[in-house]
C-alpha positions as a printed Julia matrix, in Angstrom:
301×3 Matrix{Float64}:
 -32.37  51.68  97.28
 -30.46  48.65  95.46
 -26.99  47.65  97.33
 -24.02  48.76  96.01
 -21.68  45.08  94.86
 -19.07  44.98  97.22
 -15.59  45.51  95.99
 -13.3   42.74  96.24
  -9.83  42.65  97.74
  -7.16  42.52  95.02
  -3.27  42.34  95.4
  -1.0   44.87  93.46
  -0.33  43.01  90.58
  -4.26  41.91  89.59
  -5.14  45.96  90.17
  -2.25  46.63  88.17
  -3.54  44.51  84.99
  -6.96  45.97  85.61
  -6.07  49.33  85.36
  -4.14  48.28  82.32
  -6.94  46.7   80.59
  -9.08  49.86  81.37
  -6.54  51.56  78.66
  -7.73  48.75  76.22
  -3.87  47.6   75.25
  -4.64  45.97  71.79
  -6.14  49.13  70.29
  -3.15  51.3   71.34
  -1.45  48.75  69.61
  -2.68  49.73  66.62
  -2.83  53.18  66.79
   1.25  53.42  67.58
   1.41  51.27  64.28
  -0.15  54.41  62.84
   2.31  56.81  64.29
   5.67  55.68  63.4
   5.27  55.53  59.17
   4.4   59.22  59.18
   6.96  59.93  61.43
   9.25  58.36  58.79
   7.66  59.73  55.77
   7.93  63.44  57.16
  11.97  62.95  57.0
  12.24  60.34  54.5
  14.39  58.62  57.23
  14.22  57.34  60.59
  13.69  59.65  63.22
  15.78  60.04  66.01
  15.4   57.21  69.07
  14.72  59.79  71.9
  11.57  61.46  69.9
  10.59  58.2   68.77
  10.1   57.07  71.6
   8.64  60.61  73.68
   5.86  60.5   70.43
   4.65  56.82  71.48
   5.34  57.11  74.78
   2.88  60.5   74.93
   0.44  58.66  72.64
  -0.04  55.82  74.51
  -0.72  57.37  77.63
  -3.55  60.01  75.66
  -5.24  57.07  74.1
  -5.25  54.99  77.08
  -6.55  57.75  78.93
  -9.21  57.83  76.41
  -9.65  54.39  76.22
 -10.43  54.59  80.46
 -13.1   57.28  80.08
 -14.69  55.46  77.81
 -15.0   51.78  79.87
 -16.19  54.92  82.42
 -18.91  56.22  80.45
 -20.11  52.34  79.06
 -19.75  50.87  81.87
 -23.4   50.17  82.22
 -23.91  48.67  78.66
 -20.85  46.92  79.13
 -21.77  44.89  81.87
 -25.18  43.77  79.61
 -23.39  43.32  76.25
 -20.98  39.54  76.11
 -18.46  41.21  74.35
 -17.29  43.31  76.67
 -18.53  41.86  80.32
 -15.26  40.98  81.63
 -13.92  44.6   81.01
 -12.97  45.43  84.78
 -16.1   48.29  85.17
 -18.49  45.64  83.71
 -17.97  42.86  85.96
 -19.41  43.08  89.44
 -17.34  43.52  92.56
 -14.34  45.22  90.54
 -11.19  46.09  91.85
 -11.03  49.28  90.44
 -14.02  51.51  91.37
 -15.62  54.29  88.54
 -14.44  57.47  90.18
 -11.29  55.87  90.13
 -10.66  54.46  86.54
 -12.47  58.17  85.5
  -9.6   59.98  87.24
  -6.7   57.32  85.69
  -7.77  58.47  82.52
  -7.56  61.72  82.55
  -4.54  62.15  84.61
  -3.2   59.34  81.63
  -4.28  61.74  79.05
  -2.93  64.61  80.9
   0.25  62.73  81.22
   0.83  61.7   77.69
   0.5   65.69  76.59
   3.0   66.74  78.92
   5.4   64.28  77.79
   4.59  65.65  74.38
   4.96  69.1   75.13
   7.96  68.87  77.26
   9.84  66.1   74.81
   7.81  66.46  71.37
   6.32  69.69  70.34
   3.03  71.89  71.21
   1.33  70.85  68.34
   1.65  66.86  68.63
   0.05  67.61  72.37
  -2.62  69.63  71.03
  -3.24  67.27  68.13
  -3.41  64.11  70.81
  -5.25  66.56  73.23
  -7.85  67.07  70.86
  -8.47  63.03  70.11
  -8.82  62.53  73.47
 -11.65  65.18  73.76
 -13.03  63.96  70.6
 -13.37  60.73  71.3
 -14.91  60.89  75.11
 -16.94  63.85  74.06
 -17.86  63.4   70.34
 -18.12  59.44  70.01
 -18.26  58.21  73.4
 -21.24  60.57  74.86
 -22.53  62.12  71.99
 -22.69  59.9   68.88
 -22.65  56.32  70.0
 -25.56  56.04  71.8
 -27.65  58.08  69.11
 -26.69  57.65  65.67
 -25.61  54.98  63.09
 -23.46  56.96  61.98
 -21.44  57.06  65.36
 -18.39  55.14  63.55
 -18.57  57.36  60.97
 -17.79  60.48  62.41
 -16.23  59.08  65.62
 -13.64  57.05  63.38
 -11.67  60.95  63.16
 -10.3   60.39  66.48
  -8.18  57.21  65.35
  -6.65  58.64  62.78
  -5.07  61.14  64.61
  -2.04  59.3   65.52
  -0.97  60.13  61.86
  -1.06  63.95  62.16
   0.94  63.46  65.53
   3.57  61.38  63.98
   3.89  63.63  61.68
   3.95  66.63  63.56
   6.56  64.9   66.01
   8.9   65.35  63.18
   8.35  68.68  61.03
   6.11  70.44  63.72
   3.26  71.24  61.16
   0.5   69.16  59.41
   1.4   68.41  55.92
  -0.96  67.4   52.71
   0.71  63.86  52.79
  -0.24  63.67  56.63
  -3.75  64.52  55.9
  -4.08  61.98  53.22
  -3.02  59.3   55.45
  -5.24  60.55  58.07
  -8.01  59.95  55.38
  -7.14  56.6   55.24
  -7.3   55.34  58.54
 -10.16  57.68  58.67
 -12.1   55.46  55.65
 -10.55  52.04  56.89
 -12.42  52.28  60.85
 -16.08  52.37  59.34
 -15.57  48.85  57.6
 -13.37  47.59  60.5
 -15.94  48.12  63.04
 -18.88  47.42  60.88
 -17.55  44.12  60.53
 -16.79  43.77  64.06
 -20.34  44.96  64.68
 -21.84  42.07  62.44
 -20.72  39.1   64.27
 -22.05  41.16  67.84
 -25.14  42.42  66.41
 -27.27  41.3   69.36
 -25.02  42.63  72.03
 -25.17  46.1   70.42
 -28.99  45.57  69.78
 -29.7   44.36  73.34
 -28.46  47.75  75.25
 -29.93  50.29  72.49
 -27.0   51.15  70.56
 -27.65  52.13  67.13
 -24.86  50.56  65.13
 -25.33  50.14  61.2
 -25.89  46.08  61.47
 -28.73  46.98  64.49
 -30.44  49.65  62.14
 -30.02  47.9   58.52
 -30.63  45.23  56.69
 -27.45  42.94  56.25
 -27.49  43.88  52.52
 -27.27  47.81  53.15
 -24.15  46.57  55.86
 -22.39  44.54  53.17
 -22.58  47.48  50.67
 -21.66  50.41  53.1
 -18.16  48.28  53.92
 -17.71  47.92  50.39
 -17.58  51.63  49.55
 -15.74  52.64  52.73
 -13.14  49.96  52.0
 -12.59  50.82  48.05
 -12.21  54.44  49.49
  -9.53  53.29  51.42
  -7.68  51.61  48.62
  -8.36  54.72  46.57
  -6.81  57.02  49.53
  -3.91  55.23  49.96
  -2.75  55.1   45.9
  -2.96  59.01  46.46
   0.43  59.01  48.41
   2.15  57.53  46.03
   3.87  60.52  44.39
   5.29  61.14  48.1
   5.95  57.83  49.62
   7.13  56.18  46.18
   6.79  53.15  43.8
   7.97  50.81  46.0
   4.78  51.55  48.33
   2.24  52.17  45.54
   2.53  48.6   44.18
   2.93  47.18  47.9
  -0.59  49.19  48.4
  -2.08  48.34  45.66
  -1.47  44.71  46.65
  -2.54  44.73  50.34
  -5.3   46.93  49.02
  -6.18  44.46  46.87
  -6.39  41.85  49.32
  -8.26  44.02  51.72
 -10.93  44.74  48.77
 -11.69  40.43  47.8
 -12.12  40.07  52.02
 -14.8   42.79  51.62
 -16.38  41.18  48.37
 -16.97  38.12  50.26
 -18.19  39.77  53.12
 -20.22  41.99  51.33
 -21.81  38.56  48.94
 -22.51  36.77  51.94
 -24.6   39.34  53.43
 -26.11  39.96  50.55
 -27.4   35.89  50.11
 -27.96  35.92  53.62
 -25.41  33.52  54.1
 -22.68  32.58  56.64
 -20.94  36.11  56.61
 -17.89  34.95  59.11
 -17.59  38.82  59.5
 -14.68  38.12  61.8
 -12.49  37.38  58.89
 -12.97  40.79  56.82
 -12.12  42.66  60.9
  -8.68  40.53  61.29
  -7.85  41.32  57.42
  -8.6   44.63  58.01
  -6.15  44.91  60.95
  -3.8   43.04  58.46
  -4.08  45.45  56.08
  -3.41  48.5   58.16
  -0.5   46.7   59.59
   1.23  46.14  56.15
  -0.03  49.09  54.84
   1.95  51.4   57.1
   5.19  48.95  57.2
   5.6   49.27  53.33
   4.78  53.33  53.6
   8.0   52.59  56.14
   9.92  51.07  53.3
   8.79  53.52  50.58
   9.49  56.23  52.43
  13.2   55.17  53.62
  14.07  53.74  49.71
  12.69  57.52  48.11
């Protein structure tokens, strides 16, 4: 029988930022950028402060919770993979131990749908409920380790944020939500892929089937190319509700978003210096801008 690492001493406030990075802070980040445009879209104003702030507050706390399970689950590949070796499960001796971090998230995710229920509505809770489930379940033990298409599919959970904003606000799911649902839905298969690219080898060294382990470079560059015109192409569809001032500010960041994916897409294609990096941080640009002029639109109709 191998010894178990030891677990080393830490004071309050190094446990405290490893139980924070457990909920993986920059990716909640950009799922509450996701939440707020819908909200004001729904009302064609700014919601109120107070359910503002109960809708991120509760969806933070679900998709850290999620975000916990899932260092949990990977916390043997993470440890092997570079990318991800200093998340606190990976590294040896860590100050937070599994069964631990395991029960943070799910009291987390429990957390963030009673603050929805009791300050937001039944349906946001169920909606964030349901992407936490999804994406431990789904992605995280069913898909990732199995399929290429694990992004694919597992991509549904992030765009969940959308219905809940919207939700927060008319306490239903509305054509216009699901639309921008599709987007974010489209945009996370060429956001990860490209991600994916420049850590090929960590994926490939612990078994997991991600499109760059499986395919050639060339069937990669042309797979982010759809996804990413089918993202433009989603987004132009709420025009008619989020106005003209959004539709030319999409089809401008969409624009931009679809010559980072050309030269992404050339590059692997020549075999080439891809610098896939650059396509992920315009991508995260994109979504960014995307949802602050839906903002604008929405406010100005």
């Amino acid at each position: 029988m191998s010894a178990q690492p030891l677990t080393v001493a830490a004071g309050p406030a190094a446990l405290a930022r490893a139980y924070l990075a457990l909920t993986k802070p920059r990716i909640i980040e950009l799922l509450l950028v996701t939440t707020v445009p819908p909200m004001i879209l729904a009302g064609h104003a700014l919601p109120s402060l107070g359910l503002t702030l109960a809708t991120l507050v509760g969806g933070a706390l679900t998709a850290g919770g999620a975000n916990a399970v899932n260092c949990y689950v990977d916390r043997d590949i993470d440890a092997v993979m570079r990318r991800t070796s200093r998340r606190p499960l990976a590294t040896a001796g860590s100050a937070v131990r599994p069964a631990h971090a395991l029960a943070f998230g799910v009291l987390l995710a429990g957390a963030g749908a009673a603050v929805l229920v009791v300050w937001v509505n039944a349906l946001a809770a169920v909606l964030a409920l349901g992407a936490f489930l999804f994406y431990v379940f789904v992605y995280t033990m069913l898909l990732k380790r199995r399929t290429a298409s694990n992004i694919v599919i597992g991509g549904a959970a992030g765009s969940v944020p959308v219905l809940v904003g919207w939700a927060a606000v008319t306490g239903t799911v509305g054509l216009p939500a699901l639309a921008l649902a599709a987007v974010v839905f489209l945009w996370t298969p060429p956001h990860f892929w490209a991600l994916a690219v420049r850590f090929r080898d960590d994926y490939a060294s612990v078994g997991v089937p991600m499109l760059p382990v499986v395919s050639t470079p060339a069937v990669v560059g042309r797979r982010i190319l759809v996804y990413t015109y089918l993202t433009v192409a989603a987004s132009l569809t709420l025009v008619p509700d989020a106005g003209v001032v959004y539709g030319i500010g999409a089809a401008l960041v969409g624009g931009y978003f679809l010559i980072e994916a050309h030269r992404l897409q050339a590059a692997l294609r020549r075999g080439a210096s891809a610098r896939p990096m650059r396509l992920f941080h315009a991508s995260i640009t994109y979504l960014t801008l995307l949802f602050a002029v839906l903002s604008v639109g929405a406010v100005l109709g």
